[in-house]
N, C-alpha and C positions, 0 to 999 in steps of 0.2 A: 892475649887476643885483643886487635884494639876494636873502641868501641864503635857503634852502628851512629853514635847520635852527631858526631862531627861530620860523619862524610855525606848524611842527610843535611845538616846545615849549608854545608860546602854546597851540594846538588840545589838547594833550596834557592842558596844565593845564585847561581849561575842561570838558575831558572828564571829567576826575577830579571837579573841583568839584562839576559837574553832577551824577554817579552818586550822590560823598557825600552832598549834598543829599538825593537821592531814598532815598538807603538810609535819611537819618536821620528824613525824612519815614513811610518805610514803619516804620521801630519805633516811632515816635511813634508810630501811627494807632491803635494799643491801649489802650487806658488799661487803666491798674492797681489793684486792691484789695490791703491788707493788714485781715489779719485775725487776730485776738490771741485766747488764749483760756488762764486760769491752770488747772494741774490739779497733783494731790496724788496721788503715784505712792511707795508702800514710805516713805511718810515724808517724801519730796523736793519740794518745789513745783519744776514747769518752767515759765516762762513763754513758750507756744508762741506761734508769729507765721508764718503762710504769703502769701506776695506771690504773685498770682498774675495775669495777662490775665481781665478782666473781661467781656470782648468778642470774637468770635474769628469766623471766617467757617463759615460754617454750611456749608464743602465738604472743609471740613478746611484743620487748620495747626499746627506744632509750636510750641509755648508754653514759654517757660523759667517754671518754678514754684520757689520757694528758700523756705526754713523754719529758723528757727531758735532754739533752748530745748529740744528734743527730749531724752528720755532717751536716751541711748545703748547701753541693754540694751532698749529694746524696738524693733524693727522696725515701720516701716511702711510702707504701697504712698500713692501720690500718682497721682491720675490722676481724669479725670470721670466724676460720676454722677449719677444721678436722685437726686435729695431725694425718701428715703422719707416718706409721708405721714404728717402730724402731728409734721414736723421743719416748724419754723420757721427759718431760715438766720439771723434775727437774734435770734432768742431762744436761747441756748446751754442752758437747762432742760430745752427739748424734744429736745437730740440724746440720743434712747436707742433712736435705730432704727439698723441699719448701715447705711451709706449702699449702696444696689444698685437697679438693676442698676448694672455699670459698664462704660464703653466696654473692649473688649478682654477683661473676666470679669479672672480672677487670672490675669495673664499672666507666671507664671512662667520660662516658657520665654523671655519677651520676643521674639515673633513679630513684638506688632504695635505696637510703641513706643507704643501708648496708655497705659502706666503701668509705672510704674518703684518699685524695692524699694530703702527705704535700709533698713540694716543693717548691724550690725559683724562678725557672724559668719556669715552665708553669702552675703554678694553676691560672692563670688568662683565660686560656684557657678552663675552667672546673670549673668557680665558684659554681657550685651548689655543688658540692663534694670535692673541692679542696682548701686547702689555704696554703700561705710559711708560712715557719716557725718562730717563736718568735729567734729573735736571742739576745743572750748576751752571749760577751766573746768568741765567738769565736762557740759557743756552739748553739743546735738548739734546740727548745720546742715547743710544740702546746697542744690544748686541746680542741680537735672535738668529735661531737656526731654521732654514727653510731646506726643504729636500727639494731639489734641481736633477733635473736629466734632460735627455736632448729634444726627445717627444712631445712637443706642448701639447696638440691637440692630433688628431686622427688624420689631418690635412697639412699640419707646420710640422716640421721637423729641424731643426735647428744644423746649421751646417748643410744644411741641401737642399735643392734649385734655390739658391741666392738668398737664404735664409739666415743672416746672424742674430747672435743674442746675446742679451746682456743680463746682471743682475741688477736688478734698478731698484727706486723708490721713486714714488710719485706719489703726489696730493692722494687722498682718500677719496671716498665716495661722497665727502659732503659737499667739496670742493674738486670734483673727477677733471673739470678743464681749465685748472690750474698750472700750468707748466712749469711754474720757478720752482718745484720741489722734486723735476724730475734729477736724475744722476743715473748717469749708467755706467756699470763696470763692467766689460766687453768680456764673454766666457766664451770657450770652445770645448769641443766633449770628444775624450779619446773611446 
């Protein structure tokens, strides 16, 4: 009689095989944009660069977003918003509006994981949403996950009457009508 413990191994590995499959199917099913944008900060060029999920289910889902060239003396929140009107997403001239509304407002307190604060001096003051930045070189980088879906607010809905939106990063609250750190990565929600 042959034995029980190989053909559990057997099942065990086809089990696994199968999940990995499917897990690496389910991160596959997002595709990605990068989006670059050079800016001139106290004298310094940064050449900022934000990767972010391009496509995202419209009931909600948390999205890893990463960036990196950032100043590391200026803060900023990453998280989705309505492209204010007469912001073209591919023409970088036209970003001189703040991007708003945003899912979550300024979620400081980091309630609702829809956006998160990098920063080198008070993300310890806000760890549940907050962290500094990776530094190399002079240069700043992170790579936080925010939960996106298409409902920003009770009245914006993403995708409709003439509403698009992006995953962006923009200045902080200390510096909120700062422009040069806005970057948007244009999302749609199935």
């Amino acid at each position: 009689m042959p034995s029980a413990a190989p053909r559990t191994a057997v099942r065990a590995a086809v089990a696994l095989l199968g999940a990995t499959a499917l897990t690496l199917g389910l991160a596959s099913s997002a595709s990605a944009a990068t989006v670059a944008r050079t800016v001139q900060d106290g004298g310094v060029q940064y050449n900022l660069s934000v990767t972010a999920p391009n496509t995202a289910a419209a009931s909600g889902q948390n999205v890893t977003v990463t960036g990196s060239g950032y100043n590391p003396s200026q803060g900023v929140y990453v998280g989705l918003c309505a492209v204010p009107a007469g912001v073209n997403v591919n023409d970088q001239s036209t970003w001189n509006s703040k991007p708003t509304p945003c899912l979550g407002g300024q979620d400081q307190a980091g309630t609702t994981g829809a956006s998160h604060w990098v920063n080198n001096d008070w993300w310890w003051m806000s760890p549940n949403n907050s962290s500094p930045y990776t530094v190399s070189n002079g240069r700043g980088g992170f790579s936080v996950s925010i939960h996106v879906k298409a409902q920003i607010s009770a009245s914006v809905t993403c995708g409709q009457s003439g509403v698009t939106c992006a995953i962006v990063t923009r200045a902080d609250h200390f510096d909120s009508n700062d422009r040069k750190y806005d970057v948007y990565v244009p999302v749609t929600f199935s």
